[in-house]
C-alpha positions in Angstrom: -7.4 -37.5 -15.9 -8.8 -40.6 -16.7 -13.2 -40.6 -15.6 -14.4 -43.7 -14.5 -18.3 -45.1 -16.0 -20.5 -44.6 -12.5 -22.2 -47.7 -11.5 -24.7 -45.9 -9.1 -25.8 -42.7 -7.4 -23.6 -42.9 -4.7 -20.4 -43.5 -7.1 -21.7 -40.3 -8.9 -22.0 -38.4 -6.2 -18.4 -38.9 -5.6 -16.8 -39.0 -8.7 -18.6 -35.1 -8.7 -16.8 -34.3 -6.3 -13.4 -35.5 -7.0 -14.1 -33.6 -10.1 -15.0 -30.3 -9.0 -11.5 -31.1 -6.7 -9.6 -31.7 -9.4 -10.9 -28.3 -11.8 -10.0 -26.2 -9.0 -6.8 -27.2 -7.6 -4.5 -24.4 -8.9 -1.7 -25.7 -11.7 0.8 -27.0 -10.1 3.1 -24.7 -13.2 1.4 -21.9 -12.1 1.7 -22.2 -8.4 5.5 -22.6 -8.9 6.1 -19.8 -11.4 6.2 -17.3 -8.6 9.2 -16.6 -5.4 8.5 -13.5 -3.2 11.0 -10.6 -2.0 11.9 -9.7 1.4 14.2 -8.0 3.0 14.6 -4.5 5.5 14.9 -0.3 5.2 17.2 1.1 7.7 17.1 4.8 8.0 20.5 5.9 7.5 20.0 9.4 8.9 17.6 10.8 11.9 14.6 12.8 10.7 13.9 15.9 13.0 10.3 16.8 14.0 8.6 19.2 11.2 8.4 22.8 12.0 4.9 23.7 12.9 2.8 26.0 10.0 -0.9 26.3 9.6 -2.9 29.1 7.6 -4.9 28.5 11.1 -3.6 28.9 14.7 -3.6 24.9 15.9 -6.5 23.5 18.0 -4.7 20.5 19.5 -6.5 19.2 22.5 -3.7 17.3 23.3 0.2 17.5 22.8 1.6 16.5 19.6 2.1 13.2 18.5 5.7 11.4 18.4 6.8 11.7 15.2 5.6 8.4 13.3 9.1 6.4 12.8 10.0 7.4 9.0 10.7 3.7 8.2 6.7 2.8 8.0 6.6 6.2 5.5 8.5 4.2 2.9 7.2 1.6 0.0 9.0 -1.1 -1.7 7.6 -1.8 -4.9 8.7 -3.9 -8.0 9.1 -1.0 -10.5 9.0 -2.7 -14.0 6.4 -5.4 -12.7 4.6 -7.2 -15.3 0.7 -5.6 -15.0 -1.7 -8.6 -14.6 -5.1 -8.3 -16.8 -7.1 -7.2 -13.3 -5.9 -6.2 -9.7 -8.7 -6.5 -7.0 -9.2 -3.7 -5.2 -8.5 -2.8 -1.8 -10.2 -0.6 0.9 -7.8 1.6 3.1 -8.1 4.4 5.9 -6.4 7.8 6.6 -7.6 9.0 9.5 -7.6 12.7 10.9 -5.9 12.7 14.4 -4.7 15.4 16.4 -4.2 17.0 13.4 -2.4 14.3 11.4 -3.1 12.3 8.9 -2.7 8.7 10.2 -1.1 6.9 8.1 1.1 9.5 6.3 1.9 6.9 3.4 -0.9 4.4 1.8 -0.3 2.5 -0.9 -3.4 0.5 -3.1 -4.4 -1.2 -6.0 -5.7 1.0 -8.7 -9.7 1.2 -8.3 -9.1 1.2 -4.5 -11.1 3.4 -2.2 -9.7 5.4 0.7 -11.7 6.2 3.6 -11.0 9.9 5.6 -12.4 9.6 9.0 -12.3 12.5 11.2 -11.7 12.1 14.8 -11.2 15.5 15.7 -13.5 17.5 17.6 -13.2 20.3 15.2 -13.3 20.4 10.8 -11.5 19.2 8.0 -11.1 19.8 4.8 -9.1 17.1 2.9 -7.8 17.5 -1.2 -5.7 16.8 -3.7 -4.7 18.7 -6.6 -2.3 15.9 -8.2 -2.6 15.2 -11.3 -3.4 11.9 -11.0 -6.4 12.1 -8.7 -7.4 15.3 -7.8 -10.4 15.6 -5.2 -12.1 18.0 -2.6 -13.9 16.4 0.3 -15.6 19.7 1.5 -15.2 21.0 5.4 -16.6 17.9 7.9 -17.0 17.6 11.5 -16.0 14.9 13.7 -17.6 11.7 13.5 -17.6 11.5 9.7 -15.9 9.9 7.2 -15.6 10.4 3.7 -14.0 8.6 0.8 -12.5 8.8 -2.3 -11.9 6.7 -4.9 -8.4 6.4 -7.1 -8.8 4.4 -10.4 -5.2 5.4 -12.1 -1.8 4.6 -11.1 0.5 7.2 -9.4 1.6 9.4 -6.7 -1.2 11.4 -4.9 -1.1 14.2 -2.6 -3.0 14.6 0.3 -3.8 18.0 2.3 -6.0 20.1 4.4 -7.3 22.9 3.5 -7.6 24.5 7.4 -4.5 23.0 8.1 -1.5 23.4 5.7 0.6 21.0 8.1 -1.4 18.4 7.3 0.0 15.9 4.8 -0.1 12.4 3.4 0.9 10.5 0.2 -0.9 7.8 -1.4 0.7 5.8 -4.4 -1.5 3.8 -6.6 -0.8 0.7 -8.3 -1.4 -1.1 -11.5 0.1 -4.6 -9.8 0.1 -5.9 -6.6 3.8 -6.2 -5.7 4.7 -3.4 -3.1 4.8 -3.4 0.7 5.1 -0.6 3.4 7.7 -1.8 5.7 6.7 -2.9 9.3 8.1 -0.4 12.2 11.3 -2.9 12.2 11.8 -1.9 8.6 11.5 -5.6 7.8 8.8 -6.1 4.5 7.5 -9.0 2.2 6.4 -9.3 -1.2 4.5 -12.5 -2.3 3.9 -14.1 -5.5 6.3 -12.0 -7.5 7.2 -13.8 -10.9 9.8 -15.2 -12.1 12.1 -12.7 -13.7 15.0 -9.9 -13.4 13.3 -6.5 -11.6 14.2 -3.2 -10.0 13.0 -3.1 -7.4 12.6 0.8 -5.7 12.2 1.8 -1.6 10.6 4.8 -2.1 10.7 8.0 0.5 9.0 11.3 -0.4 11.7 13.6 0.7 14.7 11.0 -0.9 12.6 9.8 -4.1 13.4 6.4 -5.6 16.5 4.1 -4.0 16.4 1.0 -6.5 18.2 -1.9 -6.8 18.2 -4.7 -9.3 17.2 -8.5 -7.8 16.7 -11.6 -9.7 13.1 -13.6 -8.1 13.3 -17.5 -8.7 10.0 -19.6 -8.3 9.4 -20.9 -5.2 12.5 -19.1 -3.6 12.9 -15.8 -1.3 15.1 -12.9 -2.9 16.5 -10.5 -0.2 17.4 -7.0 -0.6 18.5 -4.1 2.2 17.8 -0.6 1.5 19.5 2.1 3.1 18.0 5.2 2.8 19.6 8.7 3.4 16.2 10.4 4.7 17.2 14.2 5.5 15.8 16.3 8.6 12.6 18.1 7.1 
């Protein structure tokens, strides 16, 4: 970039500026390096309502929630994804509804922090005991929230201790590159680099479904996953 000698304050003043323009204007190699993956989950089997079970007779003002549609319990994430040198963290939500966790299935950057609001007009006592993240939030009563946070990659479990029903998953990441599929089934992952990946729909009762896809810069890759969820 070739600078040009200012001849006055007003030339300064805008040569500044096309130079602060120009240092922050994102490579143009860099802004191409990257495609994104897209695609739908079809549920290949229906999933029959959960039996009910509670170390506690239930308290349910109101009957019990449809059962969530098991496509938006899934997440599509690029399994052998290059780890950048930081992933900014994220704030997320489980709430306590009715007696559910709502959402079932979160997933976050690592160092993300996940609020547990209770709406119920009665306590909860929400834990974990896996290995990656193991917490205990104490009994609360409705109107409060508390929150944890999850600094390490991996799958955490998510109960309550008054309510053995009660479950959630949340799976931490090292990378940004995963999605939970829209109630269509349809998901996007942006700004995936270039490169040869696995990429894994992942269900808790099925594991991982994964399937190999090649991303090009500046290009969409499409996968379908078709998963063969079981009745619980």
């Amino acid at each position: 970039m070739s600078i040009p000698v200012p001849r006055s304050r007003a030339e300064l003043s805008i040569l500044a500026a096309l130079v602060a323009a120009w240092l922050l204007a994102p490579s143009p190699s860099l802004a191409s390096a990257a495609g994104r993956i897209e695609g739908r989950v079809t549920i290949s089997v229906p999933v029959s309502a959960a039996p009910p079970s509670a170390a506690y007779g239930s308290r349910r003002l109101a009957p019990a929630p449809a059962p969530q549609s098991e496509v938006t319990n899934v997440i599509v994430f690029v399994k052998d994804a290059p780890a950048p040198a930081s992933v900014a963290p994220m704030r997320a939500s489980i709430a306590q509804e009715n007696e559910t966790f709502v959402p079932h299935v979160v997933a976050i950057t690592s160092g993300s922090t996940v609020e547990f609001p209770n709406g119920d007009p009665f306590f909860h006592d929400v834990f974990s005991l896996s290995r990656g993240g193991s917490f205990d939030l104490g009994s609360y009563p409705k109107g409060r929230s508390k929150s944890e946070r999850f600094p390490r990659p991996g799958l955490i479990k998510v109960y309550c201790h008054l309510h053995s029903h009660m479950t959630a998953s949340i799976m931490v990441f090292d990378h940004p590159y995963f999605a939970v599929p829209a109630a269509d089934g349809s998901f996007t992952i942006d700004d995936v680099p270039s490169g040869t990946f696995t990429v894994t729909a992942w269900h808790e009762r099925i594991g991982d479904n994964s399937q190999r896809v090649t991303v090009e810069a500046g290009h969409a890759a499409a996968l379908q996953f078709a998963l063969p969820i079981t009745s619980k």
